[in-house]
C-alpha positions in Angstrom: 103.3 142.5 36.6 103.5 146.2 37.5 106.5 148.0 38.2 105.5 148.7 41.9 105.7 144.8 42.4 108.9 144.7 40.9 110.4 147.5 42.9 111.0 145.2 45.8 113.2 142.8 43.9 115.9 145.8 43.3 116.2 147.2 46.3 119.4 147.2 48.1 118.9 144.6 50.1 116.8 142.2 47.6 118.8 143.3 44.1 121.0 141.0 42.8 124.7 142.2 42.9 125.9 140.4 39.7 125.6 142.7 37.3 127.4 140.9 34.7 126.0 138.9 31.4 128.5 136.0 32.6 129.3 133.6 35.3 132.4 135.1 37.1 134.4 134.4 40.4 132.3 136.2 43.3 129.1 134.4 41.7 130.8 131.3 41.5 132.2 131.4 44.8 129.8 133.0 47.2 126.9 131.8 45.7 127.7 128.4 45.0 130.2 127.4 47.2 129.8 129.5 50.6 125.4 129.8 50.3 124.9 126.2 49.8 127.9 125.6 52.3 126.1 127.4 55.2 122.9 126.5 54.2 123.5 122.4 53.8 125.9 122.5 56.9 122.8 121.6 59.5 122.2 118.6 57.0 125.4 117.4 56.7 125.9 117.6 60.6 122.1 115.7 61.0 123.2 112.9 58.2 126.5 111.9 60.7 125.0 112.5 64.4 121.2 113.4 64.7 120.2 109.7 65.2 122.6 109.3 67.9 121.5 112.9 69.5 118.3 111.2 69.5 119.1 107.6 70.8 121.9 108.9 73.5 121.1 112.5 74.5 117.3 112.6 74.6 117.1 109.3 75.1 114.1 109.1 72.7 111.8 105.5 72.2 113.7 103.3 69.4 110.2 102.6 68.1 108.8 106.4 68.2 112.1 106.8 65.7 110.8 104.4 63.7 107.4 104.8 63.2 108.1 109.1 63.4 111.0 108.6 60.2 108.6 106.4 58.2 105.7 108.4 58.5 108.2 111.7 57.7 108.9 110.3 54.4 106.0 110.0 52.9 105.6 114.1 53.6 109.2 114.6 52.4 108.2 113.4 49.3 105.2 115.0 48.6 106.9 118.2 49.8 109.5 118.0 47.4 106.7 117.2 44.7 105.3 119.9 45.9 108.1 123.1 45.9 109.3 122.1 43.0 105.9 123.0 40.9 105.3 126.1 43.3 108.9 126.6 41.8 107.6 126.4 38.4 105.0 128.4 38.8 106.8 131.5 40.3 107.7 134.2 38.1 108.9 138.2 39.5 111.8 139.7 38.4 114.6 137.7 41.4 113.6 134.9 39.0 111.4 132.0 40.1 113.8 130.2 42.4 115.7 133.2 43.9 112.7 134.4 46.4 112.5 130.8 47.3 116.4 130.9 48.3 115.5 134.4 50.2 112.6 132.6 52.2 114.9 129.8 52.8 117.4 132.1 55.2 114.7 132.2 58.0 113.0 129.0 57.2 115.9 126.5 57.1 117.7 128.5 60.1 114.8 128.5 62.3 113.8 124.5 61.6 117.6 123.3 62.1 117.5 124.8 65.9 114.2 123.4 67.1 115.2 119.9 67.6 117.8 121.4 69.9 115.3 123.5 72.3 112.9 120.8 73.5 111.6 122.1 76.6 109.1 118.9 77.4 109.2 116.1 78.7 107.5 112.5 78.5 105.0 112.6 75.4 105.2 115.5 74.8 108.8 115.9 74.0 107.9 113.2 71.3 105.4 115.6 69.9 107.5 118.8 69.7 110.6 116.6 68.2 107.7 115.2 66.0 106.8 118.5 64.8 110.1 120.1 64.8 111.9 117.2 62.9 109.4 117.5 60.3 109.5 121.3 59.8 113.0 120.7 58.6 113.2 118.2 56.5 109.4 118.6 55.2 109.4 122.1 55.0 112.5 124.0 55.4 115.0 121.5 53.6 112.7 120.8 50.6 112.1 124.4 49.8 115.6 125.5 50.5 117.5 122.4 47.8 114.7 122.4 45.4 115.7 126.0 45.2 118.9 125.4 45.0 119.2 122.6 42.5 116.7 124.8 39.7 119.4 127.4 40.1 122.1 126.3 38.0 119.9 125.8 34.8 118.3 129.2 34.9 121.4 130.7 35.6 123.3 130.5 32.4 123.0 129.0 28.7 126.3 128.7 28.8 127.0 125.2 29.5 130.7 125.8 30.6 130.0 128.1 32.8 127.0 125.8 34.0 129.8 122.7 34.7 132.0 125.4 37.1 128.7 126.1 39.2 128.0 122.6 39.7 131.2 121.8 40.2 131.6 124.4 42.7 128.1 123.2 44.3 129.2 119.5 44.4 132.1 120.6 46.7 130.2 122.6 48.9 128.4 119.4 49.9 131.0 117.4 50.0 132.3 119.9 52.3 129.6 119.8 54.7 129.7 116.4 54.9 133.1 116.6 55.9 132.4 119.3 58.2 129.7 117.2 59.9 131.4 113.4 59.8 134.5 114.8 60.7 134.4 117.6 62.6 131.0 117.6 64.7 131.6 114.2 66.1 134.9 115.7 67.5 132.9 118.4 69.2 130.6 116.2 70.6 133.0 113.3 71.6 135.2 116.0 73.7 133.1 118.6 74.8 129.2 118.6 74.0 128.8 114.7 75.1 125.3 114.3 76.3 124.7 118.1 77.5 121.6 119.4 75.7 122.4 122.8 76.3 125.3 122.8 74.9 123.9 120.9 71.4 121.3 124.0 71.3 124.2 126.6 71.5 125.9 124.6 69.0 123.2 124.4 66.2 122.5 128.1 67.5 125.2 128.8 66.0 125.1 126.5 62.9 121.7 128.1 62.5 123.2 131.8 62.5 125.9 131.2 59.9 123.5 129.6 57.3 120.6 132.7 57.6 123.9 135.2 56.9 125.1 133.1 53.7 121.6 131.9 52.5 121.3 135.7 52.1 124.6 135.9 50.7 123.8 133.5 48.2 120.3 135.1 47.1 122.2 138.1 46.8 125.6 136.7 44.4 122.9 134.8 42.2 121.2 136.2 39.1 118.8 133.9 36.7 119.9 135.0 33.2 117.5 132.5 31.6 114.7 133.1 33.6 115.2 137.2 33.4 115.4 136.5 29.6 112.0 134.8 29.6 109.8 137.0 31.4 111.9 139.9 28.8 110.4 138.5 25.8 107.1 136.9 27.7 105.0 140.4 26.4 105.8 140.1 22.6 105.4 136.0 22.4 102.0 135.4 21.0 102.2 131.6 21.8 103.7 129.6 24.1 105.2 126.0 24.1 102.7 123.3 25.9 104.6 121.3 28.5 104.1 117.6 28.7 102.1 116.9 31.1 102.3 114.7 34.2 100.1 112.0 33.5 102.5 111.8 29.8 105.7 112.6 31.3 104.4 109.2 33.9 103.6 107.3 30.7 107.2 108.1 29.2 109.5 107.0 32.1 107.5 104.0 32.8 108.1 102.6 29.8 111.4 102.9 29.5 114.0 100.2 30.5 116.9 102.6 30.9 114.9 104.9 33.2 113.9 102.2 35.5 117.9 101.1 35.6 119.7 104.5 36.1 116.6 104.6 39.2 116.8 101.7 41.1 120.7 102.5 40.6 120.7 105.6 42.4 117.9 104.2 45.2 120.5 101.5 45.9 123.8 103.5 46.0 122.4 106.3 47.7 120.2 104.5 50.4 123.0 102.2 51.1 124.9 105.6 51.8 122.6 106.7 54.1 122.7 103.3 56.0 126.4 103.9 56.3 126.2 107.5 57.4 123.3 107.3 60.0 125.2 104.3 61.6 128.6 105.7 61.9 128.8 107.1 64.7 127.2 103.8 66.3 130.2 102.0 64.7 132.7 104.0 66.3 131.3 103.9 69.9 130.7 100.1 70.3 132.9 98.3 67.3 135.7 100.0 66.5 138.6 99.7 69.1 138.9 102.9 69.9 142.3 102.2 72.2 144.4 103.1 69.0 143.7 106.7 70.1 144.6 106.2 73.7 141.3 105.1 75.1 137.9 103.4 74.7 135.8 106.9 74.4 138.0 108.0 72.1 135.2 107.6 69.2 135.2 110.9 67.9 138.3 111.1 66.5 138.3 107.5 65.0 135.1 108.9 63.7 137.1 111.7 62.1 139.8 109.1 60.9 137.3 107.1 59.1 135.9 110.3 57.4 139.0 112.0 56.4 140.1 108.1 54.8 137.0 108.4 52.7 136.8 112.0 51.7 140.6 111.9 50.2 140.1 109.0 47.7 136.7 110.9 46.6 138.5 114.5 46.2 141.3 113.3 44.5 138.8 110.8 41.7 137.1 114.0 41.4 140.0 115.3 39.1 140.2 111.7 37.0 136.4 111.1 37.0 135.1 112.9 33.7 138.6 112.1 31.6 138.0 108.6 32.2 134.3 108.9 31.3 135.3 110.7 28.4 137.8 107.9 27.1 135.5 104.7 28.3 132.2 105.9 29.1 129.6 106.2 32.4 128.9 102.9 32.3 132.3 101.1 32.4 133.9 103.2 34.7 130.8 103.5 37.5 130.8 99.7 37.1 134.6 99.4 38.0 133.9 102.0 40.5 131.1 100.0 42.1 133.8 96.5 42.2 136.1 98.4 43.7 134.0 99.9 46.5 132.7 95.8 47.4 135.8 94.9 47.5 136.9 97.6 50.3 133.2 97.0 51.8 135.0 92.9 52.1 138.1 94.6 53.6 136.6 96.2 56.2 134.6 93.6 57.3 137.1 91.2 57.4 139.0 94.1 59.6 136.6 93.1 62.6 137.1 96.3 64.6 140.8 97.0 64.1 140.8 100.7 63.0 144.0 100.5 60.4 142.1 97.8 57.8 138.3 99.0 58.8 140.0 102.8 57.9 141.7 100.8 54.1 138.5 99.7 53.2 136.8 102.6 53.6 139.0 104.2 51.5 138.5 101.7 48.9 135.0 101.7 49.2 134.6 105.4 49.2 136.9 105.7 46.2 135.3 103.3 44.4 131.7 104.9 44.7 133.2 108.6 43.3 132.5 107.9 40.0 128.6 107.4 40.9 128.5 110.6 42.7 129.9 112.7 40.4 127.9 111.0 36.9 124.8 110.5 38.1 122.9 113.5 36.8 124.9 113.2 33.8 123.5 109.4 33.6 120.2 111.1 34.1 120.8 113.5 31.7 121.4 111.0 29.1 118.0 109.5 29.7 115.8 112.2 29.4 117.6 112.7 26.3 116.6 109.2 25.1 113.3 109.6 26.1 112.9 112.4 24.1 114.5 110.9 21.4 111.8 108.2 21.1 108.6 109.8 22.7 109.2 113.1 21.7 108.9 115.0 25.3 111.1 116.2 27.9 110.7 114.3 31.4 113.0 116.8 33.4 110.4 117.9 36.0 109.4 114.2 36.9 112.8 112.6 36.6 114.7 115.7 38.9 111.7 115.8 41.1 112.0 111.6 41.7 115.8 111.9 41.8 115.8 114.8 44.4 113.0 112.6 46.3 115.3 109.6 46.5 117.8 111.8 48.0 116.2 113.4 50.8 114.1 110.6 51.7 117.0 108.0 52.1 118.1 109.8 55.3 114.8 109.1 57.4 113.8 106.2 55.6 117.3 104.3 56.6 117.2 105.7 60.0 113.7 103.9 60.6 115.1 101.1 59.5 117.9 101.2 61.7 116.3 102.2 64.9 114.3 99.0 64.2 117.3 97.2 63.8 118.7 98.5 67.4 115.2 97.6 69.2 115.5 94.6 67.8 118.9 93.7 68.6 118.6 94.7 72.3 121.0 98.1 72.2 121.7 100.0 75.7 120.8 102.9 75.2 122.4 104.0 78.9 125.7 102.2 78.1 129.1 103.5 79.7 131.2 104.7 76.8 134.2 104.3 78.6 133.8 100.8 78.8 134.9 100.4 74.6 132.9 97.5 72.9 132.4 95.8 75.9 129.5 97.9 76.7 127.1 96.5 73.9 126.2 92.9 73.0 127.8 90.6 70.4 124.3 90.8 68.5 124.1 94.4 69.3 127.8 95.2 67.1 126.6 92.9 64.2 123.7 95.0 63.5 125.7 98.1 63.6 127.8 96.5 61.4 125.4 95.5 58.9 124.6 99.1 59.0 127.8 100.9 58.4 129.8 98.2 56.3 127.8 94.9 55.1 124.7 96.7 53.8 126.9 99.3 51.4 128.6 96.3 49.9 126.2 94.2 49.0 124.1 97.4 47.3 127.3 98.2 45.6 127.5 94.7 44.0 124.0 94.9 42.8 124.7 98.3 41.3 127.3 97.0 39.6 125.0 94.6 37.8 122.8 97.2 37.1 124.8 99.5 35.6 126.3 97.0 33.3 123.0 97.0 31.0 122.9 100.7 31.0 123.5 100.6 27.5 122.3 104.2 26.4 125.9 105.9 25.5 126.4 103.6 22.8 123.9 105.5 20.3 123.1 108.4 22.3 125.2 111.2 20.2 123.0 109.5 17.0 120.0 110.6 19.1 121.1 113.8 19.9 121.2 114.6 16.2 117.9 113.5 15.3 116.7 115.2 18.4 118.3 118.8 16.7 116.8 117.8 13.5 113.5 117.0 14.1 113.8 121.1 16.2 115.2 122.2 13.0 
């Protein structure tokens, strides 16, 4: 690479500012916490409230949701798939995930704002929120948290200083989840209701903020690892073969533990994204909503429930890893996973009233923590047994199918749920004022299957699952014989 292609990753506008050999506070704070806050905020607002933008302000087909989610997923994958070799395969001297990052501030901006303009009507509105709804989470979102995600390995060897950036990253999105179950729904509920202009100024706004601290990120982030590489890239003779994909298939597939920590995280995480697309549906037309003064009060019950489930979760955060440390992943994510089916039981058995629907949330959410915050440890753990006994490292398949799962679960459990709506006979031109007497009996039991039934059932099954997960026991033996076998 010549110098004159290097020159425009250290300008002044596309040099890194951290200058330092170690992970300090400006790095740790602007670019992990306040980037991926600004630039995940449009996600976290779409997980709560997109669907019912959909269903109650453009009044969109329940089947065209459907079939347009389904269809989305299978191009969410393969995008993922996709960024994450271009990924691989970048090298200038911002690193290799860096210029992605940069790209991201007009890409992920743009996308988050075009389901918001819509200036059809009729079929083609279907096609522009087609098109639109797929440039963000096909295009913009994949590159933008592939990007994301590589950072913290290349960023530092240190492995301390590794755990503060994911730590701080972890509570940037659970901030904007916050910020968009919490929040948003309050916006809407009092003031953007079912005016579309006001939902583009909105997200107009969302979309300006995340350009300004995607930028911000690219420009607090430096990757050590990778700069060291491409240092020393001249002088090495030979270089060390990757596995490739068609062995890296062979390896996970024929490993037990793989398949369990998998299916785990498809189950807890889809079942989330059942809860969280059917939320806001929960609060309109089951919840009795009069405990806040009257029946189209939804958005702050909305915000009740949220704040009742974020609490539990940021306060486990500080127990989590001790208790790991002491009785291991598996135990405690099994507890965990009791715990949140028995809230799951307590809120159903609420039946609408807000004060034990709002306890067994708590429960449930408190009882899923540890799952959210060991599950790329648990992953971790695996590729290191699969390297123990086939001799490669899996990380590119394994992160790329994990990251999949993640992004997928949103449109996939959407579909499902707009099926489950059409089915069920929902009005979609309902008076909110009227409370739950607006929607049909059948029409609140699907909505609660959604938000509370489906989340509690996945959680027992998890709980089985993660019973046979078995790997801890002789893992720090493997690790050894992993460092010998290098030596």
């Amino acid at each position: 690479m010549s110098k004159k292609n290097n020159d425009f990753w250290t300008g002044p506008l596309t040099g890194t500012r951290i200058k330092s050999n170690d992970v300090k506070m400006p790095e740790m704070l602007i670019g992990y916490f306040i980037g991926p806050f600004g630039a995940l905020l449009a996600s976290g607002i779409f997980t709560s409230i997109l669907q019912n933008y959909f269903t109650d302000v453009l009044k969109l087909n329940l089947a065209f949701l459907t079939t347009l989610q389904l269809v989305s997923t299978i191009l969410i994958v393969a995008a993922n798939l996709i960024v994450g070799q271009l990924i691989e395969r970048t090298r200038t001297m911002a690193g290799k995930a860096r210029p992605w990052i940069l790209l991201s501030a007009f890409t992920l901006s743009v996308a988050s704002v075009l389901m918001f303009i819509v200036p059809f009507e009729g079929t083609a509105k279907m096609v522009w929120i087609a098109i639109a709804y797929n440039l963000f989470y096909a295009v913009a979102y994949p590159i933008y948290n592939t990007a994301n995600s590589t950072l913290i390995p290349v960023s530092t060897r240190n492995s301390q200083q590794r755990g503060a950036l994911a730590s701080f990253t972890n509570v940037a999105g659970l901030g904007v989840m916050g910020a968009g179950s919490m929040v948003f729904p309050i916006l809407v509920s009092f003031a953007l209701k079912e005016d579309q202009h006001l939902w583009f100024v909105a997200m107009l706004a969302v979309a300006v903020f995340s350009a300004l601290t995607i930028f911000l990120q690219f420009q607090f982030t430096r990757e050590r690892v990778t700069e060291e590489q491409m240092e020393g890239a001249d002088a090495k003779e030979e270089k060390v073969k990757a596995a490739s994909l068609r062995e890296q298939l062979a390896a996970v597939a024929g490993e037990k533990m793989w398949w369990i920590v998998m299916l785990f995280y498809l189950g807890f995480q889809w079942s989330g994204a059942m809860k969280n697309g059917s939320m806001t549906y929960f609060c309109k037309w089951v919840l009795d909503n009069t405990f806040f003064g009257n029946a189209d009060a939804w958005g702050a019950s909305q915000s009740l429930l949220s704040i009742m489930g974020a609490v539990p979760m940021a306060v486990a955060a500080v127990f989590i890893v001790p208790l790991c440390n002491k009785f291991g992943k598996r135990i405690v994510c099994m507890i965990g996973m009791i715990v949140g089916a028995a809230g799951g039981v307590i809120a159903i058995l609420g039946n609408g009233q807000i004060i034990p629907v709002a306890i067994g949330v708590a429960l449930k959410c408190l009882g899923s923590a540890p799952a959210c915050y060991m599950i790329l440890a648990m992953l971790a753990d695996v590729i290191d047994h699969i390297e123990f006994k086939k001799n490669i490292r899996t990380d590119g398949l394994t992160m790329s199918i994990y990251s999949s799962i993640m992004v997928a679960g949103t449109p996939v459990c959407n579909s499902i749920f707009s099926a489950i709506l059409n089915a069920s006979g929902y009005d979609q031109a309902a008076n909110i004022a009227l409370g739950t007497a607006a929607q049909t009996v059948g029409v609140q039991t699907a909505i609660s299957a959604g938000y509370i039934w489906v989340e509690t059932i996945a959680y027992i099954l998890c709980a089985i699952l993660v019973f046979f997960f078995t790997i801890e026991k002789k893992l720090p033996e493997e690790q050894a014989a992993i460092a010998a076998r290098k030596k």
